[in-house]
C-alpha positions as CSV (number, residue, x, y, z in Angstrom):
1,X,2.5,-10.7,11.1
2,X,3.2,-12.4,8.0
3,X,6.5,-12.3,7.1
4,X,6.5,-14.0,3.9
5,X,3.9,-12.1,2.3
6,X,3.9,-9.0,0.6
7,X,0.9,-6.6,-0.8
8,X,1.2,-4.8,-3.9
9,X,-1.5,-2.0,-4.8
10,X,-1.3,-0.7,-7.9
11,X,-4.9,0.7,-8.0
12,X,-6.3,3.5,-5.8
13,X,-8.9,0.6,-4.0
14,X,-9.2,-2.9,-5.2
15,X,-10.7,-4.4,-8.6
16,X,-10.9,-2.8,-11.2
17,X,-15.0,-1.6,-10.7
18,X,-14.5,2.4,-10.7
19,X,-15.7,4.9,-8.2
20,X,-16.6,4.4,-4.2
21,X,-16.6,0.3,-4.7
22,X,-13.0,0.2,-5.5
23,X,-12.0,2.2,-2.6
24,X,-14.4,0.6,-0.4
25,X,-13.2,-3.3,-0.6
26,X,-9.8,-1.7,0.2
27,X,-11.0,-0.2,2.8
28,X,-12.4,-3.5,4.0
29,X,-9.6,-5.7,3.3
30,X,-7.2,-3.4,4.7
31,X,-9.6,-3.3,8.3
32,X,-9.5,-6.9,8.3
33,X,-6.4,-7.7,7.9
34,X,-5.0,-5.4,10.7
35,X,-7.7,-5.9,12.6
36,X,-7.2,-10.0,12.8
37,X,-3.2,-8.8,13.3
38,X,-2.8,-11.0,9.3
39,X,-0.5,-8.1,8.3
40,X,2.1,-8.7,5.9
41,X,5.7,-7.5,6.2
42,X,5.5,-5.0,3.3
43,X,2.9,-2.8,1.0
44,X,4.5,-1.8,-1.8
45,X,2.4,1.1,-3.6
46,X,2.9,1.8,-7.3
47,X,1.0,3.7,-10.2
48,X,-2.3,5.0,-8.7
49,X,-2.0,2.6,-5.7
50,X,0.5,5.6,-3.9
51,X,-2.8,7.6,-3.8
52,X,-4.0,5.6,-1.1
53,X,-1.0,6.7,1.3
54,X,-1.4,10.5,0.4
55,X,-3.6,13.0,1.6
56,X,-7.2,12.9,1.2
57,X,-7.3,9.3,1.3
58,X,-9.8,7.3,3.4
59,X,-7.1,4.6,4.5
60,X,-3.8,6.8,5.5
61,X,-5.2,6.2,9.0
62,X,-5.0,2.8,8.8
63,X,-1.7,2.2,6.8
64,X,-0.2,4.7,9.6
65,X,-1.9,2.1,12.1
66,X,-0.4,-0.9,10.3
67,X,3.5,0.6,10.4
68,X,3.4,1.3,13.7
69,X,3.0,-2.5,13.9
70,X,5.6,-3.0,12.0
71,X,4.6,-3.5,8.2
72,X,6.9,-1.5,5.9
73,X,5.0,0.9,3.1
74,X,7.0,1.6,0.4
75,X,5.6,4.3,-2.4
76,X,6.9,4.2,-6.1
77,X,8.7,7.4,-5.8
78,X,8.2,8.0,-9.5
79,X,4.6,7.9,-9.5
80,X,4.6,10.2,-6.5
81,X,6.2,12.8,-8.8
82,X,4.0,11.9,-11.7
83,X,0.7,12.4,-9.6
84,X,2.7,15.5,-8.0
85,X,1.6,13.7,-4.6
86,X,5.3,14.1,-3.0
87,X,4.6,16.4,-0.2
88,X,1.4,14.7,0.6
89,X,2.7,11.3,1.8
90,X,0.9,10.6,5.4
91,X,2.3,7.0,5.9
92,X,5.2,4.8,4.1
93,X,8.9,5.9,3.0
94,X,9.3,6.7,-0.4
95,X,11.4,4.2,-2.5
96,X,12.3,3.6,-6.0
97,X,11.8,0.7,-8.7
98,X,14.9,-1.4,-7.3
99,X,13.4,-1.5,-3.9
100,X,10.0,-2.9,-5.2
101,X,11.7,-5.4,-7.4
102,X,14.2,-6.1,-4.3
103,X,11.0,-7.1,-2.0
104,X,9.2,-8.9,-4.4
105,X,11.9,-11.1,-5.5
106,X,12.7,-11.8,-1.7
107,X,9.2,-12.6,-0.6
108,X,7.9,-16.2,-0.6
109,X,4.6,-14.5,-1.5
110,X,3.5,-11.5,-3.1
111,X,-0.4,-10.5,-3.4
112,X,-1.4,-8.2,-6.2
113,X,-4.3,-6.4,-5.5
């Protein structure tokens, strides 16, 4: 695990190309990286990036896989509301503003994707 590094989604996938393309490259990146054990310490998920922790979403298996390895998911608990996505968290804790500014100030190195 990579403790100095952090991962910030703020997309539901990566890039900004739109449909099954963005979701898909997440998908891959997020495969890779637990799957070569590269994980970070923390995902922080904000704006349309909480989708990807909530029901429906093709990558709640794996973020559930990477916090059992220890790699903190945190979900911007005001865009939960917005999307009305509260009661369909499936991996992460849901945290506010502070915390995301908290862990990105912290970290040595922070990855937007």
């Amino acid at each position: 695990m990579d403790k100095d590094t952090i991962i910030v989604f703020t997309r539901y996938g990566m890039g900004h190309s739109s449909g099954d393309l963005s979701i898909n490259l997440a998908i891959k990146f997020l495969t890779l990286i637990n799957d070569a054990n590269t994980l970070p310490s923390k995902i922080l998920l904000y704006t349309d990036g909480v989708k990807l922790a909530c029901e429906g979403s093709p990558v709640t298996g794996l973020l559930e896989e990477m916090e059992r390895k220890g790699v903190e998911l945190v979900l911007c608990g005001t865009c939960l509301s917005f999307y009305s996505l509260t009661e369909k968290v499936k991996a992460g804790i849901v945290g506010g503003m502070t915390d995301m500014i908290e862990a990105m100030q912290k970290a040595p190195k922070v990855l937007f994707l």
